[in-house]
N, CA, C and O atoms as a printed pandas DataFrame, in Angstrom:
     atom_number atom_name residue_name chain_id  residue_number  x_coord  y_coord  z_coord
0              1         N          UNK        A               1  206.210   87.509  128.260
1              2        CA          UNK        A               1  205.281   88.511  128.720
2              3         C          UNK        A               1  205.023   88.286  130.200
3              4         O          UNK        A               1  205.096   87.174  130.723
4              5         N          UNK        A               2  204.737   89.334  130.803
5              6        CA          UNK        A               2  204.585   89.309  132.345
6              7         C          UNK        A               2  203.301   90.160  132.794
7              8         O          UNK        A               2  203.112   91.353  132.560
8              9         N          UNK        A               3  202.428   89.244  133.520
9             10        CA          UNK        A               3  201.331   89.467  133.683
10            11         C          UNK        A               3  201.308   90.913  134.415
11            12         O          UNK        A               3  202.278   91.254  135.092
12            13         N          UNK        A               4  200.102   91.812  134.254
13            14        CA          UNK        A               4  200.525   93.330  135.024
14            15         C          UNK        A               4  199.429   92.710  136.693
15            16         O          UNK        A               4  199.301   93.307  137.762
16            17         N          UNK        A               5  199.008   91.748  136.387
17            18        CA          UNK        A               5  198.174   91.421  137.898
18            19         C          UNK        A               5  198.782   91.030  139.071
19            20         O          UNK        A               5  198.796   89.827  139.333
20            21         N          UNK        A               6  199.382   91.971  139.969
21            22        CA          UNK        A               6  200.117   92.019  141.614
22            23         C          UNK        A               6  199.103   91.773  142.705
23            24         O          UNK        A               6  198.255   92.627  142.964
24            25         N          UNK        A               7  199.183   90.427  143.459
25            26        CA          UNK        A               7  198.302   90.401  144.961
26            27         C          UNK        A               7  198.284   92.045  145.632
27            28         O          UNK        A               7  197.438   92.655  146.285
28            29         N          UNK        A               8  199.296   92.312  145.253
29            30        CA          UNK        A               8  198.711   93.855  146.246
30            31         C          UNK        A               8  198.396   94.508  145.753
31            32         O          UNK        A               8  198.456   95.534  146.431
32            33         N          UNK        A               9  197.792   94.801  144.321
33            34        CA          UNK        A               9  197.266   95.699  143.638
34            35         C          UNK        A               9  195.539   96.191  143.994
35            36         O          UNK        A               9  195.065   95.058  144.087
36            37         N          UNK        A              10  194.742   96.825  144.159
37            38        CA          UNK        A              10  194.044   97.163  144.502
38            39         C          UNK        A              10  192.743   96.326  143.353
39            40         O          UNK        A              10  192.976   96.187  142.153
40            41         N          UNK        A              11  191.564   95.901  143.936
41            42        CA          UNK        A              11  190.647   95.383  143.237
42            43         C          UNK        A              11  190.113   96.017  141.491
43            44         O          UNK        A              11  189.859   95.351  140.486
44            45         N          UNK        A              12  190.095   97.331  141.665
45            46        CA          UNK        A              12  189.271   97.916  140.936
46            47         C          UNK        A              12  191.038   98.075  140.015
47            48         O          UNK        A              12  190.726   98.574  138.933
48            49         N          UNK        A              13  192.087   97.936  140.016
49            50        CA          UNK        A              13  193.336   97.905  139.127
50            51         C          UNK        A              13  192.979   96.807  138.343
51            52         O          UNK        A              13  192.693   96.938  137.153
52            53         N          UNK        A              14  192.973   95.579  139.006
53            54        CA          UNK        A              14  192.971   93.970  138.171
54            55         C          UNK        A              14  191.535   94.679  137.372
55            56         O          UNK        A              14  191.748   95.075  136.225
56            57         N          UNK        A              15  190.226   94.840  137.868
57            58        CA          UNK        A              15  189.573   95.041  136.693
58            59         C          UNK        A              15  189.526   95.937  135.339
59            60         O          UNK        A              15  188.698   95.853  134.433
60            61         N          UNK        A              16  190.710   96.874  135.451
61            62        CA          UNK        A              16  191.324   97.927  134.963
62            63         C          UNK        A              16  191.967   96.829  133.902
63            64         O          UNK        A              16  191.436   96.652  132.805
64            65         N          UNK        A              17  193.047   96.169  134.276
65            66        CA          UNK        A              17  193.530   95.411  133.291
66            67         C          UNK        A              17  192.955   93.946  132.841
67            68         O          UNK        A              17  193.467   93.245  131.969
68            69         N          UNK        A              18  191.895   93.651  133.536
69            70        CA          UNK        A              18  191.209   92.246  133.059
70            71         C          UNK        A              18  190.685   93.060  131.561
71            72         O          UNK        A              18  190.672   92.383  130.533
72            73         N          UNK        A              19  190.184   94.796  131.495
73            74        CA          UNK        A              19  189.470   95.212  130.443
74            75         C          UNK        A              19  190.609   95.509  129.523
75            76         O          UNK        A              19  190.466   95.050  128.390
76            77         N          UNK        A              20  191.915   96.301  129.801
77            78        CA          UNK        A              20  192.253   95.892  128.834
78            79         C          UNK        A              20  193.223   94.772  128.107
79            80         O          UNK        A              20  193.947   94.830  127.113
80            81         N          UNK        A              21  192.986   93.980  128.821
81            82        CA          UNK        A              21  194.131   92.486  128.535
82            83         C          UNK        A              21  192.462   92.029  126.949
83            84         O          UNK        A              21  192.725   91.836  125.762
84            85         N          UNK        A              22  190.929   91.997  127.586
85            86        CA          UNK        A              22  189.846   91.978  126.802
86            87         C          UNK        A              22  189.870   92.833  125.386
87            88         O          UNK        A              22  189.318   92.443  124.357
88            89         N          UNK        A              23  190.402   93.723  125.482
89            90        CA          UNK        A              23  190.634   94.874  124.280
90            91         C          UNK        A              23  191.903   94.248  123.364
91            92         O          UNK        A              23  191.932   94.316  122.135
92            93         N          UNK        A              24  192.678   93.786  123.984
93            94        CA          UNK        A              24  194.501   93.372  123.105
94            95         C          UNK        A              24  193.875   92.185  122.420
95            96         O          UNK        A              24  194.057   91.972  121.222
96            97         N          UNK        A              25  192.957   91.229  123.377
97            98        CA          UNK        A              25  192.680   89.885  122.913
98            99         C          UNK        A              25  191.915   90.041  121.649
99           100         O          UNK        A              25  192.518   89.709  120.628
100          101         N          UNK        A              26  190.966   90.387  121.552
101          102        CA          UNK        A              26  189.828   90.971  120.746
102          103         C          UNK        A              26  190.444   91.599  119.435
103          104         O          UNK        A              26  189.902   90.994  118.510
104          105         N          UNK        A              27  191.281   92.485  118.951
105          106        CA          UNK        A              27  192.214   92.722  118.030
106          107         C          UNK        A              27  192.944   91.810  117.840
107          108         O          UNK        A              27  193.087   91.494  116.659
108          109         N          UNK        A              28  193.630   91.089  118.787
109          110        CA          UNK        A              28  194.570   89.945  118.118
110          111         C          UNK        A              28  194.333   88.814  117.781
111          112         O          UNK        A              28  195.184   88.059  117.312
112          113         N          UNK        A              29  193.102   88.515  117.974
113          114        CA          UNK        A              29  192.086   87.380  117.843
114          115         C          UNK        A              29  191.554   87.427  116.404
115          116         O          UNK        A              29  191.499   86.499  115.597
116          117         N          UNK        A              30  191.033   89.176  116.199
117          118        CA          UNK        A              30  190.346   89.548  115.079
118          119         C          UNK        A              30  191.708   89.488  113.984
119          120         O          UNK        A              30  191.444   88.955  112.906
120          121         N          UNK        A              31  193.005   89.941  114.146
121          122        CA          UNK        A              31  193.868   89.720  113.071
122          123         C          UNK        A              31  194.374   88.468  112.927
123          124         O          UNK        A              31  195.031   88.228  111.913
124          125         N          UNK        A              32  194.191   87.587  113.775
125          126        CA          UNK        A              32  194.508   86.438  113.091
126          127         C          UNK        A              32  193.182   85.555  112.559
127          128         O          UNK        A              32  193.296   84.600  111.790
128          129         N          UNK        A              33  192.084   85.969  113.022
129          130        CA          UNK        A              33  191.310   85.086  112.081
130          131         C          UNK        A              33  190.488   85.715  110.804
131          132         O          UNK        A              33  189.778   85.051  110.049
132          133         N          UNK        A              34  190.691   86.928  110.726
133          134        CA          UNK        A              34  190.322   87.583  109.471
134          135         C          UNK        A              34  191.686   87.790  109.247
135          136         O          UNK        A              34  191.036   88.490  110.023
136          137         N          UNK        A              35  193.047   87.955  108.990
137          138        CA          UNK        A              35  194.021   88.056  108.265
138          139         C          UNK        A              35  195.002   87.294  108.199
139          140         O          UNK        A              35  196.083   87.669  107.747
140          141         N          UNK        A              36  194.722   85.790  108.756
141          142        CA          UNK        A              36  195.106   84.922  108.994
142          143         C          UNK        A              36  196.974   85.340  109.422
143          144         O          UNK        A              36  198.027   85.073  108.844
144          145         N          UNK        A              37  196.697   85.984  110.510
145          146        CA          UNK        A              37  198.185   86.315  111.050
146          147         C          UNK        A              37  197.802   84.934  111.994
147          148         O          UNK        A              37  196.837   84.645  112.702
148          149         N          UNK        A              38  199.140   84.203  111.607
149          150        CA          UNK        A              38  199.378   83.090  112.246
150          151         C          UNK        A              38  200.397   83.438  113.226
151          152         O          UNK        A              38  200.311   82.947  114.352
152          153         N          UNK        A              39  201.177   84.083  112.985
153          154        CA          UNK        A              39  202.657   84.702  113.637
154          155         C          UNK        A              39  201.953   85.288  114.868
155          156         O          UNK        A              39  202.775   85.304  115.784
156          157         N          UNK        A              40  201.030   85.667  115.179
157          158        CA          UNK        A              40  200.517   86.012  116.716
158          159         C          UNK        A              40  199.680   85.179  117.477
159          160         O          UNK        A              40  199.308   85.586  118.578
160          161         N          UNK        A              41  199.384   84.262  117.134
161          162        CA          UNK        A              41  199.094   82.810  117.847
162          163         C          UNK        A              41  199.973   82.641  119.257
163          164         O          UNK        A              41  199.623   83.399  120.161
164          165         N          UNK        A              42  200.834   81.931  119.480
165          166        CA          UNK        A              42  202.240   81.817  120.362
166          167         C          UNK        A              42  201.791   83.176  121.310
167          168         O          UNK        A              42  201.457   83.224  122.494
168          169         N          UNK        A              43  201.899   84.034  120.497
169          170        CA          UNK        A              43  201.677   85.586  121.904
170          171         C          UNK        A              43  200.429   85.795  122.291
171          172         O          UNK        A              43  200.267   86.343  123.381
172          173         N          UNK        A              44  199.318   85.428  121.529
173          174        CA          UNK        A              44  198.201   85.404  121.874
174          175         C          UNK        A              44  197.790   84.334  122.836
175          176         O          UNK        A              44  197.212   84.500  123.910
176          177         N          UNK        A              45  198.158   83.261  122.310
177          178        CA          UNK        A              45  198.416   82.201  123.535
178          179         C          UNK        A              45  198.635   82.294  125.128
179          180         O          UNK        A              45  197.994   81.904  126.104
180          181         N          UNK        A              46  200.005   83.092  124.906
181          182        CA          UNK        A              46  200.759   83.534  126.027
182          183         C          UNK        A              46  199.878   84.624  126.544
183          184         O          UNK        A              46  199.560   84.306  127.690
184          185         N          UNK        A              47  199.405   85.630  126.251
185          186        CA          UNK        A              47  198.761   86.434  127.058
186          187         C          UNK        A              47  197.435   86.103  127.655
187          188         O          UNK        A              47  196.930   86.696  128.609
188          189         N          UNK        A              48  196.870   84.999  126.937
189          190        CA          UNK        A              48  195.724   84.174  127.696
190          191         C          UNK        A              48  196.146   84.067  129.254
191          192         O          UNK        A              48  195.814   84.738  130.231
192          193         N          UNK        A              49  196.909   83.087  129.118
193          194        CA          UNK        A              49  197.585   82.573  129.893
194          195         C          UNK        A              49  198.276   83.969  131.016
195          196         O          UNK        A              49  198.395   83.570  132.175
196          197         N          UNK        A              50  198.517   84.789  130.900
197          198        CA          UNK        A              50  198.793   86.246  131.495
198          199         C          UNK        A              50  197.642   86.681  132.091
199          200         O          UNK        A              50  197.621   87.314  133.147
200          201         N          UNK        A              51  196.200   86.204  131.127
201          202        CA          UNK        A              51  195.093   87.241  131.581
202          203         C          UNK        A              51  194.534   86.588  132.388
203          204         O          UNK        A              51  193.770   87.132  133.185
204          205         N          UNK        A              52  194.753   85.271  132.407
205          206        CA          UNK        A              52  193.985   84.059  133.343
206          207         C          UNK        A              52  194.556   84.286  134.923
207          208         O          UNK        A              52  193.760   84.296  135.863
208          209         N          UNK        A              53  195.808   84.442  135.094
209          210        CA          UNK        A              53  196.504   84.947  136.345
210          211         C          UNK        A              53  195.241   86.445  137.177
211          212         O          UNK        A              53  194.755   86.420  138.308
212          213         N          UNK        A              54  195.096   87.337  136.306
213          214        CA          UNK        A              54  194.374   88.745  136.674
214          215         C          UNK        A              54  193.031   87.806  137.226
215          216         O          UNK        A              54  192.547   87.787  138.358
216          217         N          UNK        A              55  192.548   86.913  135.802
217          218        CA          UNK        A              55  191.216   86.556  136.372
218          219         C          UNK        A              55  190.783   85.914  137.786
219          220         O          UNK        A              55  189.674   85.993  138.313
220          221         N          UNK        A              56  192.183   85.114  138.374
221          222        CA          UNK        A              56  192.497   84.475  139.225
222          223         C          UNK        A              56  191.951   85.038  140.466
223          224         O          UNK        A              56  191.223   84.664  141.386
224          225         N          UNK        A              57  192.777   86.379  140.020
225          226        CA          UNK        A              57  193.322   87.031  141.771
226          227         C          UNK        A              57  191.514   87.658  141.809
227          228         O          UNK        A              57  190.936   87.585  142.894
228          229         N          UNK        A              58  190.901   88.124  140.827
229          230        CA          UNK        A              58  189.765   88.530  141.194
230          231         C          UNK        A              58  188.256   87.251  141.350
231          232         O          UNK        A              58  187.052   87.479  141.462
232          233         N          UNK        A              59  189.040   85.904  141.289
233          234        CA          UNK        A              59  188.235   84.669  141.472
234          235         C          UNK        A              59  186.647   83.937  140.458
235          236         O          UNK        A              59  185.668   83.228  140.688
236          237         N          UNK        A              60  187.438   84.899  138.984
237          238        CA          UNK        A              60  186.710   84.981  137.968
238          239         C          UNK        A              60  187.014   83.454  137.680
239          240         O          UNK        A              60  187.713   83.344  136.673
240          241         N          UNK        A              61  186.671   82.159  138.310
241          242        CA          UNK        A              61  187.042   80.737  137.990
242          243         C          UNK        A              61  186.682   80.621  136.143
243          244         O          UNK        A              61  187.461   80.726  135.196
244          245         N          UNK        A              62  185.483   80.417  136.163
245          246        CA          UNK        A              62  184.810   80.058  134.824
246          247         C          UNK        A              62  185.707   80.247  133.370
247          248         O          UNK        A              62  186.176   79.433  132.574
248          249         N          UNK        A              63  185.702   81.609  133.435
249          250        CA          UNK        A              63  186.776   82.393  132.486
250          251         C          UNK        A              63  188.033   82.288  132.575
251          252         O          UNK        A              63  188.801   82.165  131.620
252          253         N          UNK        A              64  188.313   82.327  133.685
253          254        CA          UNK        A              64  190.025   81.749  133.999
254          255         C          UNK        A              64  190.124   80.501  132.960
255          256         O          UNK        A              64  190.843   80.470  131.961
256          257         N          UNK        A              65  189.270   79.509  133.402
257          258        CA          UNK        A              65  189.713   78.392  133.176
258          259         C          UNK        A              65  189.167   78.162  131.266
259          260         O          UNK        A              65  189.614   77.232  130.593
260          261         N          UNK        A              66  188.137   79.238  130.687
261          262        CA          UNK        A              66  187.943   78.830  129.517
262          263         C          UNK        A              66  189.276   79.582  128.769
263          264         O          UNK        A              66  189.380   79.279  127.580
264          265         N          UNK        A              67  190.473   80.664  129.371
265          266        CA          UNK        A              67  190.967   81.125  129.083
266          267         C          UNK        A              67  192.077   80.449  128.683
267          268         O          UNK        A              67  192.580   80.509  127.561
268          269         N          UNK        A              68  192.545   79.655  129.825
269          270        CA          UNK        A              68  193.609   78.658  129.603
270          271         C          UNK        A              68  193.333   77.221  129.160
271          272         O          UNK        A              68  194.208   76.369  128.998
272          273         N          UNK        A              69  191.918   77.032  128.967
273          274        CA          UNK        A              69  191.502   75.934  127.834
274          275         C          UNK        A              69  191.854   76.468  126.324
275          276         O          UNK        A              69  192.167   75.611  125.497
276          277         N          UNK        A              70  191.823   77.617  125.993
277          278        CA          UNK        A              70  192.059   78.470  124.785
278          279         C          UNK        A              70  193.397   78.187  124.435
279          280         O          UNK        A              70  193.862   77.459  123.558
280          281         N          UNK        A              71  194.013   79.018  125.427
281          282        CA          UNK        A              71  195.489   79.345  125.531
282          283         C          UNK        A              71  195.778   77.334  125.088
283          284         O          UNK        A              71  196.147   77.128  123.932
284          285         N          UNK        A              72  195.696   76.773  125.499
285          286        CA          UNK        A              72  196.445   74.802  125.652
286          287         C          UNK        A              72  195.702   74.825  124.422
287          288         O          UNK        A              72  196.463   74.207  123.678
288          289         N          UNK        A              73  194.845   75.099  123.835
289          290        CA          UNK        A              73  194.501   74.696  122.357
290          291         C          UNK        A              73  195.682   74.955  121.239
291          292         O          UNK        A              73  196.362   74.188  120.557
292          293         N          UNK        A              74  195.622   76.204  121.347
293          294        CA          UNK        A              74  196.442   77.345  120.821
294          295         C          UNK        A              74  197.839   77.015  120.731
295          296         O          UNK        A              74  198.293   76.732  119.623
296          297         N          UNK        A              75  198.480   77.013  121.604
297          298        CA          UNK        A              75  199.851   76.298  122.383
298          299         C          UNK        A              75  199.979   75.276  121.268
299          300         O          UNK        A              75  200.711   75.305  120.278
300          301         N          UNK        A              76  198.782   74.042  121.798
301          302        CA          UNK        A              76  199.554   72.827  121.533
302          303         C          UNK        A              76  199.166   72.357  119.754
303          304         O          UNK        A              76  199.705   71.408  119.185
304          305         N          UNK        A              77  198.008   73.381  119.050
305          306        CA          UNK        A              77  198.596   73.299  117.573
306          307         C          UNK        A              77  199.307   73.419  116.858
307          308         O          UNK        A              77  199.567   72.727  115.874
308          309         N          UNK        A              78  199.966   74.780  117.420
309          310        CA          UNK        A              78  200.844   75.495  117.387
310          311         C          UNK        A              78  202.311   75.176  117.369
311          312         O          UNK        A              78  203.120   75.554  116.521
312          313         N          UNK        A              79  202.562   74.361  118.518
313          314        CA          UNK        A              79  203.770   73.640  119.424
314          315         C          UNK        A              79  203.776   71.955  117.965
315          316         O          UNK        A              79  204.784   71.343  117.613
316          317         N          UNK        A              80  202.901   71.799  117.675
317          318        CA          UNK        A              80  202.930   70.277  116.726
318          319         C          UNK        A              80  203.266   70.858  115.383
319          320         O          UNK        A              80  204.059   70.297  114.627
320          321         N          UNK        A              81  202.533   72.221  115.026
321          322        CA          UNK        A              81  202.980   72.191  113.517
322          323         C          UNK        A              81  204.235   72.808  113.481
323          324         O          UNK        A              81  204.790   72.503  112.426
324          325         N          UNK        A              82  205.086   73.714  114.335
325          326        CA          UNK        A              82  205.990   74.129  114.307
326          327         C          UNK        A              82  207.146   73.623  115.181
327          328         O          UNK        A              82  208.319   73.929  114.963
328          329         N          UNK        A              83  206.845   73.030  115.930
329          330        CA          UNK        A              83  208.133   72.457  116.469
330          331         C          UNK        A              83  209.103   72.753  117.882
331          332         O          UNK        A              83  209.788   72.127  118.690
332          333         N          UNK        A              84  208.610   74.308  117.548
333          334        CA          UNK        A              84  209.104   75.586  118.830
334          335         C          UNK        A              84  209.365   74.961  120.150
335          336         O          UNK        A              84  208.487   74.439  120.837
336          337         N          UNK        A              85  210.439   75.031  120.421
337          338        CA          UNK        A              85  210.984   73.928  122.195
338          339         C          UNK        A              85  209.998   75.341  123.017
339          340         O          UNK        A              85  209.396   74.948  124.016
340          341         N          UNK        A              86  209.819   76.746  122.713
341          342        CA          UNK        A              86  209.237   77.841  123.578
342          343         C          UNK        A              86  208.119   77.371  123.688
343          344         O          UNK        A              86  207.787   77.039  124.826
344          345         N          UNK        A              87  207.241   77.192  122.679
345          346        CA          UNK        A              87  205.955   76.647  123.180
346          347         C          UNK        A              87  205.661   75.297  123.749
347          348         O          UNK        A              87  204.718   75.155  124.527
348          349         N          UNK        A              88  206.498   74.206  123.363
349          350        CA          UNK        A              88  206.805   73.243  124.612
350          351         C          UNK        A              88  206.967   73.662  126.133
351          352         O          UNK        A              88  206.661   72.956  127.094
352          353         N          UNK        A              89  207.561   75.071  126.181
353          354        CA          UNK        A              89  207.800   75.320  127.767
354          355         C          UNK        A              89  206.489   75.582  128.056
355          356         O          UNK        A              89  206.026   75.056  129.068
356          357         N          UNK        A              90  205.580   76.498  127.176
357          358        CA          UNK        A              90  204.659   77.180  127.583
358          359         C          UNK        A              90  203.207   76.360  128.155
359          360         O          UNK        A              90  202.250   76.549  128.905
360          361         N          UNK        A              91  203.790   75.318  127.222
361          362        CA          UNK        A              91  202.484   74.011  127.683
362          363         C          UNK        A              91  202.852   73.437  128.726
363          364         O          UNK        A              91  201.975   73.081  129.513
364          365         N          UNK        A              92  203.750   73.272  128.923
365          366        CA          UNK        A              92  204.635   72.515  130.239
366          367         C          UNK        A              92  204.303   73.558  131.797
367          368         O          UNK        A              92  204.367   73.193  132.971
368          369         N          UNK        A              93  203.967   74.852  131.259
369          370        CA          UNK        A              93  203.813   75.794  131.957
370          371         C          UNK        A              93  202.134   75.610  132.419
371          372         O          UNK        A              93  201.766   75.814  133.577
372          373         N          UNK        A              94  201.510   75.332  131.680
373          374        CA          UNK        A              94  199.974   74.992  131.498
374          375         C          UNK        A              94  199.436   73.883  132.365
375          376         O          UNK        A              94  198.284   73.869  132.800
376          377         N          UNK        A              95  200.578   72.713  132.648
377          378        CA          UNK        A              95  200.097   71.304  133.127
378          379         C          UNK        A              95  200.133   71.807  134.545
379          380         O          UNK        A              95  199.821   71.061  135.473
């Protein structure tokens, strides 16, 4: 996945997509812990990690960083019970 947040994008864009990167999370959050979709963990992960970049450029520190505390949770349960060399990159991507 590739973050939609560009340095030259205009301020009020990144908050355009900080809301809805907030909307994808929020559904995919809600189907895996009420329908225990485990299979979107890894992408949910990954788009943390996507949305934390947006939060960046608009200097949202706090959230950035509880975002990709999430995301390295996520990752690295994830990365132990399954094995996945992808989510090895993705944590490796994290350090």
């Amino acid at each position: 996945m590739q973050s939609f947040a560009l340095p030259g994008r205009p301020r009020r864009e990144h908050r355009s997509v900080v809301a809805v990167y907030n909307a994808a999370l929020a559904i995919l959050t809600r189907l895996m812990d009420r329908e225990g979709r485990r299979e979107l963990l890894a992408f949910v992960a990954t788009m943390k990690i996507d949305h934390s970049q947006t939060l960046l450029l608009l200097g949202e520190k706090t959230e950035r960083l509880d975002n990709l505390l999430s995301a390295w949770d996520l990752l690295q349960g994830e990365a132990r019970r399954t094995g996945q060399a992808e989510l090895h990159r993705d944590l490796e991507r994290l350090e």
